[in-house]
C-alpha atoms as a printed R data frame, in Angstrom:
    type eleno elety resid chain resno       x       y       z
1   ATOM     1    CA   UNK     A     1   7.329 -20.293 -11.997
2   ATOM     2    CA   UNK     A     2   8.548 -22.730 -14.740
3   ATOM     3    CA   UNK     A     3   6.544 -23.000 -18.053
4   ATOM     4    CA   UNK     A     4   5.573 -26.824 -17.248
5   ATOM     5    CA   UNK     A     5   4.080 -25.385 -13.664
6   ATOM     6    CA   UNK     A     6   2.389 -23.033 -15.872
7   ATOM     7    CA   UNK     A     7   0.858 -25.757 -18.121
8   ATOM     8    CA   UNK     A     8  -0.191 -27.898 -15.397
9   ATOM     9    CA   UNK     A     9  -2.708 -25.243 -14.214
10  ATOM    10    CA   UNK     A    10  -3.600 -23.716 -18.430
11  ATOM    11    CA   UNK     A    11  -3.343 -26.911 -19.895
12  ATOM    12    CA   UNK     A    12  -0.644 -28.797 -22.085
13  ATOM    13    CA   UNK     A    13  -2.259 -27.487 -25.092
14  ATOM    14    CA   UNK     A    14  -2.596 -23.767 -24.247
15  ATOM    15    CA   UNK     A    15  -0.364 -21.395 -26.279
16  ATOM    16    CA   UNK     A    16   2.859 -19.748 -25.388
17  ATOM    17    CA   UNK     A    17   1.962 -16.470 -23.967
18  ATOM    18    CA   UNK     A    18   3.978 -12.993 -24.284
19  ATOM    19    CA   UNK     A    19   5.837 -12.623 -21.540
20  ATOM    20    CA   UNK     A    20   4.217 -10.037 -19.677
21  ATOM    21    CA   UNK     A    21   0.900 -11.917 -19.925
22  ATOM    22    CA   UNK     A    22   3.169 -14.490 -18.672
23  ATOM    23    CA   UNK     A    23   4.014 -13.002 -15.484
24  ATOM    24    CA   UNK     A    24   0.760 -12.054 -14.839
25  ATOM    25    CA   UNK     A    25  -0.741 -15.582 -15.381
26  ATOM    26    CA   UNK     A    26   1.724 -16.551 -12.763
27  ATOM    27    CA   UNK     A    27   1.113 -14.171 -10.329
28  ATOM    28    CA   UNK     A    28  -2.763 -15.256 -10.544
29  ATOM    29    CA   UNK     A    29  -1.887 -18.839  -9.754
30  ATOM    30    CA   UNK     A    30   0.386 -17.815  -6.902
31  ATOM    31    CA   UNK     A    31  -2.396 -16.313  -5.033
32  ATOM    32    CA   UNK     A    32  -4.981 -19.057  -6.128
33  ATOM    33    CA   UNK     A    33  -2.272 -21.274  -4.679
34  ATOM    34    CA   UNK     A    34  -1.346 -19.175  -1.716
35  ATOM    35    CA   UNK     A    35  -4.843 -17.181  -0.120
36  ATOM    36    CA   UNK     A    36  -4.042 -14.140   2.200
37  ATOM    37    CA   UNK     A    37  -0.379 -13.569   0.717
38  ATOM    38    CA   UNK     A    38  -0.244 -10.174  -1.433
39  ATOM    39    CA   UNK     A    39   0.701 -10.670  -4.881
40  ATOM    40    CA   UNK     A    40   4.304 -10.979  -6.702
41  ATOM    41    CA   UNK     A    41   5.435  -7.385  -6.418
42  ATOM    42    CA   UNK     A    42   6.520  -7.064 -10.565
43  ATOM    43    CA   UNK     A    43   2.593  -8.117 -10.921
44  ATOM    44    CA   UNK     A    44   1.133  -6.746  -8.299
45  ATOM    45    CA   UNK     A    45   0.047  -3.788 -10.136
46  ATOM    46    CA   UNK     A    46  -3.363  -5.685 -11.624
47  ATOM    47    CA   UNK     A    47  -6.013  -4.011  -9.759
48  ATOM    48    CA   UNK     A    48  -7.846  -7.490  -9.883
49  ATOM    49    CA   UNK     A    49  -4.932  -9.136  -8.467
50  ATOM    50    CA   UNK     A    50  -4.543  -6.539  -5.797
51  ATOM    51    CA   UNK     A    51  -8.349  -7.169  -5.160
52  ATOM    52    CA   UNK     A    52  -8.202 -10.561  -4.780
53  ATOM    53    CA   UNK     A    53  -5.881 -10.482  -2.008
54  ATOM    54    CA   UNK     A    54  -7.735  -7.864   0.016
55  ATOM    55    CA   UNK     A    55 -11.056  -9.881  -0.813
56  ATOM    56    CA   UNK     A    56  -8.868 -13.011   0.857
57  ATOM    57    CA   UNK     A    57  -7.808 -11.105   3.535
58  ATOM    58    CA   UNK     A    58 -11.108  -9.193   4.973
59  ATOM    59    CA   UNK     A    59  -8.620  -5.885   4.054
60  ATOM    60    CA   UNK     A    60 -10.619  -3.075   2.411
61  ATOM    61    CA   UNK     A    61 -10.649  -1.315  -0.982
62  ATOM    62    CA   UNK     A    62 -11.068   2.171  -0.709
63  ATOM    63    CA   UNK     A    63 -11.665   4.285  -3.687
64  ATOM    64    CA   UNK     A    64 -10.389   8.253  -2.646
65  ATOM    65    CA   UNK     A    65 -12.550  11.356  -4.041
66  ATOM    66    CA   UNK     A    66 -14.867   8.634  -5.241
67  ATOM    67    CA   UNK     A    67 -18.054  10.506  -4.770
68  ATOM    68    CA   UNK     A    68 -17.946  11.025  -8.717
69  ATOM    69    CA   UNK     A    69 -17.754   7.721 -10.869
70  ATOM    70    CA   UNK     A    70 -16.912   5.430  -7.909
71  ATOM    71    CA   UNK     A    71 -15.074   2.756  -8.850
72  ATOM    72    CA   UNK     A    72 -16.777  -1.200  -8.875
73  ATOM    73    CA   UNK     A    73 -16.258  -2.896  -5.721
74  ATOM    74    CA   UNK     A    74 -14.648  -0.077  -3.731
75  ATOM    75    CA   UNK     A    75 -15.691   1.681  -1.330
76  ATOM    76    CA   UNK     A    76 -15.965   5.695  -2.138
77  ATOM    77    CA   UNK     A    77 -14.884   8.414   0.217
78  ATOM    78    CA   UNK     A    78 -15.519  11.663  -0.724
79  ATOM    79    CA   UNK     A    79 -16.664  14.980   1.663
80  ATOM    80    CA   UNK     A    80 -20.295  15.322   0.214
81  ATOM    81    CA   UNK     A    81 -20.902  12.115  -2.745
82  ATOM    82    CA   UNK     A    82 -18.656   9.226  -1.330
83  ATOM    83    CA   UNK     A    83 -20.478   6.209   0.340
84  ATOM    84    CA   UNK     A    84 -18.569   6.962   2.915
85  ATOM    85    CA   UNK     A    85 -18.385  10.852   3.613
86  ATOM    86    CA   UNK     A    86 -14.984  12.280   4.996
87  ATOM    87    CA   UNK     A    87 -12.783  15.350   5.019
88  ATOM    88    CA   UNK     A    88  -9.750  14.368   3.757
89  ATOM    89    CA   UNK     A    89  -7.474  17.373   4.576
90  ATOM    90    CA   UNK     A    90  -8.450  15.557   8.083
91  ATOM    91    CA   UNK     A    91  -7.017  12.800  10.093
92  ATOM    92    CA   UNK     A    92  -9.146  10.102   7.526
93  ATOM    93    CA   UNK     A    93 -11.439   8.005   8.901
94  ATOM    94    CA   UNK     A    94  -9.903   4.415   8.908
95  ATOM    95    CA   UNK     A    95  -8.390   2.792  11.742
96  ATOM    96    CA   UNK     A    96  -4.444   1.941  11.317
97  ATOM    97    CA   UNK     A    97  -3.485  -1.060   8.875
98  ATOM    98    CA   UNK     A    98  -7.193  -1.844   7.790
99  ATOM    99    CA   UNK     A    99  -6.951  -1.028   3.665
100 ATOM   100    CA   UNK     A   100  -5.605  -3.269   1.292
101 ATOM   101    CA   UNK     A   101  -5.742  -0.869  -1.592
102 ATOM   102    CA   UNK     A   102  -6.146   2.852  -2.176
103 ATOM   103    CA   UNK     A   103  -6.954   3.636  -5.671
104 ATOM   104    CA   UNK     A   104  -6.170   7.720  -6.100
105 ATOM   105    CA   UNK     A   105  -7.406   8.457  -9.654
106 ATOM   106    CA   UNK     A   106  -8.122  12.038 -10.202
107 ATOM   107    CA   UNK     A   107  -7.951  12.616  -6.430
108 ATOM   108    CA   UNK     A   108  -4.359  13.512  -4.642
109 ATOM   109    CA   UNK     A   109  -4.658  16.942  -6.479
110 ATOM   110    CA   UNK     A   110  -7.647  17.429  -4.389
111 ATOM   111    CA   UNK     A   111  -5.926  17.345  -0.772
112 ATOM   112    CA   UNK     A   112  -4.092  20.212   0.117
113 ATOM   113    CA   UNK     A   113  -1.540  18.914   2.169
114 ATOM   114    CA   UNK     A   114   0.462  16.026   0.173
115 ATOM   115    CA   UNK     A   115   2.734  15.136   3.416
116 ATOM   116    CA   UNK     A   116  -0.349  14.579   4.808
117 ATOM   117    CA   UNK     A   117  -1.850  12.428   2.574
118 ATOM   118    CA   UNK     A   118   1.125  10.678   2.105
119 ATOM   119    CA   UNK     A   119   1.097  10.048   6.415
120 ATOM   120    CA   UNK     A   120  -2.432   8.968   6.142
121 ATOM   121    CA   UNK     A   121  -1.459   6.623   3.311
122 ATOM   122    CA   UNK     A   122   1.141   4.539   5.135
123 ATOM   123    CA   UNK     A   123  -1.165   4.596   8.366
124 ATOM   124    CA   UNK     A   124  -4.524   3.014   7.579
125 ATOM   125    CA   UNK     A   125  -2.548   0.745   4.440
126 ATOM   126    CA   UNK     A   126  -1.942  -2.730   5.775
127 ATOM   127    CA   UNK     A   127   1.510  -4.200   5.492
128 ATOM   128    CA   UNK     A   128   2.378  -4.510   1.677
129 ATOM   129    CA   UNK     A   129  -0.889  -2.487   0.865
130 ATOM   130    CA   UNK     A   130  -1.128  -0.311  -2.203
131 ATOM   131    CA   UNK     A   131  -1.714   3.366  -3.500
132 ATOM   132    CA   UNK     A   132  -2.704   2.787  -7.146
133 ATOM   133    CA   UNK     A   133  -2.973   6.383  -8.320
134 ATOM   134    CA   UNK     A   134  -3.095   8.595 -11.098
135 ATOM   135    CA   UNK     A   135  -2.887  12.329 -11.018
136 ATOM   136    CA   UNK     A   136  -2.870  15.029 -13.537
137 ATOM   137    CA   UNK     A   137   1.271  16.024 -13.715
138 ATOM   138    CA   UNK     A   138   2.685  19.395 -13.257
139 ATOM   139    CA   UNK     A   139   4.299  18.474 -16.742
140 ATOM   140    CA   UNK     A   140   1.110  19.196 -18.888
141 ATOM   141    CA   UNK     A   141  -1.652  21.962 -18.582
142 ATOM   142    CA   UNK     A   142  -3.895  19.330 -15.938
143 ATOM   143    CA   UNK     A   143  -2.650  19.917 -12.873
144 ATOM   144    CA   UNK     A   144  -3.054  24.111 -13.074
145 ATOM   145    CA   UNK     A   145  -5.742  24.103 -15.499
146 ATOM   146    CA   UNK     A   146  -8.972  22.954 -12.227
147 ATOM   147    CA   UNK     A   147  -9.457  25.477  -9.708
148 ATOM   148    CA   UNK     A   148 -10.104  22.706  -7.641
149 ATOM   149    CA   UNK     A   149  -7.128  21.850  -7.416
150 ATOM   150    CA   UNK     A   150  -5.180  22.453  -4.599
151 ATOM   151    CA   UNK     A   151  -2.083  20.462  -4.803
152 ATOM   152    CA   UNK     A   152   0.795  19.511  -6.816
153 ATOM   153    CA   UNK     A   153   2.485  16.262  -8.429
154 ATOM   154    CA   UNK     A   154   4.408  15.136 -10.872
155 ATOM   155    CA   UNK     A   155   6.820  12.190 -11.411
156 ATOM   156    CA   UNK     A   156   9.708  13.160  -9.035
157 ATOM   157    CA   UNK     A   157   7.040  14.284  -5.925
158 ATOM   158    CA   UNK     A   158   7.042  10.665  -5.020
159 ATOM   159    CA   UNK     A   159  11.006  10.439  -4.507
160 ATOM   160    CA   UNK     A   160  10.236  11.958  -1.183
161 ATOM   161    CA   UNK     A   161   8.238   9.264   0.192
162 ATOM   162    CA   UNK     A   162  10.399   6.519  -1.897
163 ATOM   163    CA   UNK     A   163  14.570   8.051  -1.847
164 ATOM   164    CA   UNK     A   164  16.303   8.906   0.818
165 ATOM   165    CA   UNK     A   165  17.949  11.398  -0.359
166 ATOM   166    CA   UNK     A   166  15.103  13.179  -0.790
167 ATOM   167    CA   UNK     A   167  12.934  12.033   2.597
168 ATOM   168    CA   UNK     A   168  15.867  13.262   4.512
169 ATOM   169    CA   UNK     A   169  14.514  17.022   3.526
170 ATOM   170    CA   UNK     A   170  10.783  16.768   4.769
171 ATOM   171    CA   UNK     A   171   9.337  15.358   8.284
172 ATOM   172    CA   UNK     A   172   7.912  12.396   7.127
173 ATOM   173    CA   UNK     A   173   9.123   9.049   7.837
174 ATOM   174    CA   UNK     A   174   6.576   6.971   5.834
175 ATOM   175    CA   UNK     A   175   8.599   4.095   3.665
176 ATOM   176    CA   UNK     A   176   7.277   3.159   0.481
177 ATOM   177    CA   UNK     A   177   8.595   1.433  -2.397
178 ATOM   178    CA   UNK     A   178   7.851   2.483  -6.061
179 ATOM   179    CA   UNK     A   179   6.884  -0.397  -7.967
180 ATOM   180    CA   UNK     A   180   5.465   1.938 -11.032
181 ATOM   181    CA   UNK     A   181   6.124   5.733 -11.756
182 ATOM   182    CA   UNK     A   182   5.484   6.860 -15.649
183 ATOM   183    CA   UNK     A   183   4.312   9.780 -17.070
184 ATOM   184    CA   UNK     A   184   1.574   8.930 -19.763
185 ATOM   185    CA   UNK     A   185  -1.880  10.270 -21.392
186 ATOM   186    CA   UNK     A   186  -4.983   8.478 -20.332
187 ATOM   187    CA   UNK     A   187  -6.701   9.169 -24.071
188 ATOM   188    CA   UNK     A   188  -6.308  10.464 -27.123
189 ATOM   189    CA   UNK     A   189  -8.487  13.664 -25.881
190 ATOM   190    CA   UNK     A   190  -5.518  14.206 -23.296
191 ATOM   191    CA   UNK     A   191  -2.842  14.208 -25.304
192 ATOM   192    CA   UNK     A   192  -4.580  16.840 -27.835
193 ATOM   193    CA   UNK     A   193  -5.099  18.685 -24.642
194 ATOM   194    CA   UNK     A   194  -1.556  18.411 -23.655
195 ATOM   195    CA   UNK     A   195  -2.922  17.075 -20.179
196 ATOM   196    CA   UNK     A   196  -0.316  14.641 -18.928
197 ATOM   197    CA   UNK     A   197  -0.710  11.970 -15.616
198 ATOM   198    CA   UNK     A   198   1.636  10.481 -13.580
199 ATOM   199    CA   UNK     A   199   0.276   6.810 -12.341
200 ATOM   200    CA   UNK     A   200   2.406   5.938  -9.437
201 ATOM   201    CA   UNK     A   201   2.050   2.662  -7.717
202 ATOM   202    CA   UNK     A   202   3.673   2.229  -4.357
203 ATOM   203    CA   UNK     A   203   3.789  -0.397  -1.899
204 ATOM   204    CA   UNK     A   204   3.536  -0.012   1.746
205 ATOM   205    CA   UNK     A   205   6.557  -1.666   2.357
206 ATOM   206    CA   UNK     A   206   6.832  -3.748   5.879
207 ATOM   207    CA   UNK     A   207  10.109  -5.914   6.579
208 ATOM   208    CA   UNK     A   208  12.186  -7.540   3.557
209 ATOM   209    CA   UNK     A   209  10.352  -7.231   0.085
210 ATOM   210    CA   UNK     A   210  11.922  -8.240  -3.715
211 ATOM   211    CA   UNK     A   211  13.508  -5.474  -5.265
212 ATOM   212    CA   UNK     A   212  15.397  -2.205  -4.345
213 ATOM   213    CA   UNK     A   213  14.261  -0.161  -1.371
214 ATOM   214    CA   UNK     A   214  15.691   2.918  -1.513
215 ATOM   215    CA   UNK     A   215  14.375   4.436   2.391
């Protein structure tokens, strides 16, 4: 979008913002401008964004292993706290294409089976749909540190359902595209704790999207 676009809809008098404020500002006015079509994919990755277009296009927000600070305006599935109570080591209980977003903060770690959740993923996410998710990392003390947990990520776990040359190895066709994978600490408390995350952001991807997909 070109800077005078941008000052039609901010104002002539509004200051020059840095650019990644920039790009978000214009992904916002895209999908003002354009209801029921998923955010810019470099933006995309602003939950409220991402929320916006679900809450244009009926899809849902789902908020996984919620039961336990649910997050605002989702909806929580969890086996025994979630508004919505589910096994998720089962087949999950939304019908095929019918979530916009799943957020996965503090939760993939808690399903045994991460092909599975990974399947489950791609089925119920609509076309272009999200996993915004953040998971303790096999490359700090979090991810072995719970006995609760019963699964495994870290950085490169999400080549498999992103690379082909590393999808070719496991029995799972899913196709996603990784919009965000970095390795950070989510406070200061974390860090002291040498307790790393992995956020990973992937789109469901579904015919021709911007950027490199790699499967």
């Amino acid at each position: 979008m070109r800077l005078s676009a941008i000052r039609e809809n901010i104002g002539a008098d509004a200051p020059i913002l840095p650019l990644r404020n920039t790009a978000r500002l214009c992904a916002s006015i895209f999908v003002r401008r354009n209801p029921g079509r998923p955010p810019p994919l470099s933006t995309a990755v602003n939950n409220s964004l991402v929320e916006r277009w679900c809450d244009q296009t009926g899809l849902r927000t789902i908020d996984l292993c919620g039961g336990i600070n649910s997050a605002t305006g989702y909806e929580s599935v969890d086996r025994y706290d979630g508004r919505i109570a589910a096994d998720l080591n089962a087949r999950w209980p939304f019908g095929d294409g019918e979530v916009g977003v799943f957020r996965a903060h503090d939760a993939l770690e808690h399903i045994r089976d991460p092909i599975h959740t990974m399947n489950e993923l791609h089925r119920c996410l609509a076309p272009q749909g999200w996993l915004l998710s953040q998971t303790p990392s096999t490359d700090g003390r979090g991810a072995f540190q719970d006995p609760t947990h019963v699964s495994f990520w870290n950085s490169n776990s999400f080549w498999y359902y992103t690379r082909a040359d590393q999808n070719r190895f496991i029995d799972c066709p899913v196709r996603f595209q990784a919009n965000r994978l970095k390795d950070f600490f989510p406070s200061e408390w974390h860090r002291e704790h040498q307790i790393v995350y992995v956020k990973a952001d992937l789109l469901k991807v579904a015919g021709r999207v911007p950027g490199g997909v790699a499967i």
